[in-house]
N, C-alpha and C positions, 0 to 999 in steps of 0.2 A: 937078497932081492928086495927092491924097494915095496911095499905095500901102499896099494892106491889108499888115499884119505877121503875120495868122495864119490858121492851118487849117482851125480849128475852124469845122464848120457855124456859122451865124448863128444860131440856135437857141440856141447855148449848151451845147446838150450831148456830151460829151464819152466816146465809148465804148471807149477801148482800154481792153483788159485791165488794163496796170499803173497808167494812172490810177485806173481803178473799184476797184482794190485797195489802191491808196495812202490813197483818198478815205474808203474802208469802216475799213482800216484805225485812220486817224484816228479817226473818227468810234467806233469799239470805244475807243479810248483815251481819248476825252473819257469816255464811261460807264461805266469801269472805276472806280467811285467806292468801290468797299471796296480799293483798292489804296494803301499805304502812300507818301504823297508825291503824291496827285492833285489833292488841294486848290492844291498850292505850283506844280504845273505847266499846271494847267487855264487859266491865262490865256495862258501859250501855246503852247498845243494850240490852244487858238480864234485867236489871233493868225498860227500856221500855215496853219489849215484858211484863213483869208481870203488870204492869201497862194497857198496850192495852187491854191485855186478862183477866185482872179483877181479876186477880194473880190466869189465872185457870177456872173462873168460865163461864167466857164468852169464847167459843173458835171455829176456823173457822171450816168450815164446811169442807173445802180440803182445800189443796193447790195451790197453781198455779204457775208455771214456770217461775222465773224475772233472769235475767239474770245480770249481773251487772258490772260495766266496770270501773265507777270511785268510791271509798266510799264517798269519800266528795259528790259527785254529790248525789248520790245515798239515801245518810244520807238527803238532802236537798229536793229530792223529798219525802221520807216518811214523812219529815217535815208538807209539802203542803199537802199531803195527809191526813194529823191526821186533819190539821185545818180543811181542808173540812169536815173532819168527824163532830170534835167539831161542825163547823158552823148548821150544820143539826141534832146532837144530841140531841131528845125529854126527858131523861132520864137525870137527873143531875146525878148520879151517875160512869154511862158513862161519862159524862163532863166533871166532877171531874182527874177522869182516862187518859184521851187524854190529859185533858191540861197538867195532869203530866207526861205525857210520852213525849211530845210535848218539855218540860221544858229540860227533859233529853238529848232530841236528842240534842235540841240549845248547851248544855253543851258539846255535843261529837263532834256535827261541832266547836264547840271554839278550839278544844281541839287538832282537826287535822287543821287547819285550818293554 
């Protein structure tokens, strides 16, 4: 018999604080479009966001308000933030996901950088 690998309600949604902030996060830096270098990074940021959110399956509960001032700065704290997540991640499956999206962001800070 198969053994579930994760935590998350069946619902899908997702309400710890550091996801719904990583998730909001993201989603501020997809829309940060007068920001110098969003164009060259915006494929992955989306390529991230499906990876964080388990392409769909895992997803925040709301929103929340981030504001955002520099993208590189910005790309560099959702950086820290995945790790933290990673670091605390009881579900390898989750793991899996963060370090690849983790992988991604590092490739969009090269890339504005």
């Amino acid at each position: 018999m198969p053994i579930s690998t994760t935590t998350v309600d069946r619902d899908g949604y997702d309400a710890t604080p550091d996801f719904v902030y990583a998730v909001s996060l993201l989603a501020a830096l997809e829309s940060a479009t007068g920001q110098e270098g969003h164009a060259t990074v915006l494929p992955l940021l989306g390529m991230a966001r499906a990876e964080l959110t388990d392409f769909g399956q895992r997803r925040p509960e709301r929103y929340v308000p981030v504001q955002i001032g520099d993208l590189r700065a910005g790309i560099n704290e959702l950086e820290q933030r995945i790790t933290t997540l990673l670091d605390h991640s009881p579900v390898l499956q989750h793991s899996l996901r963060l370090d690849s999206a983790r992988r991604l962001l590092r490739r969009g800070a090269a890339v504005i950088a």
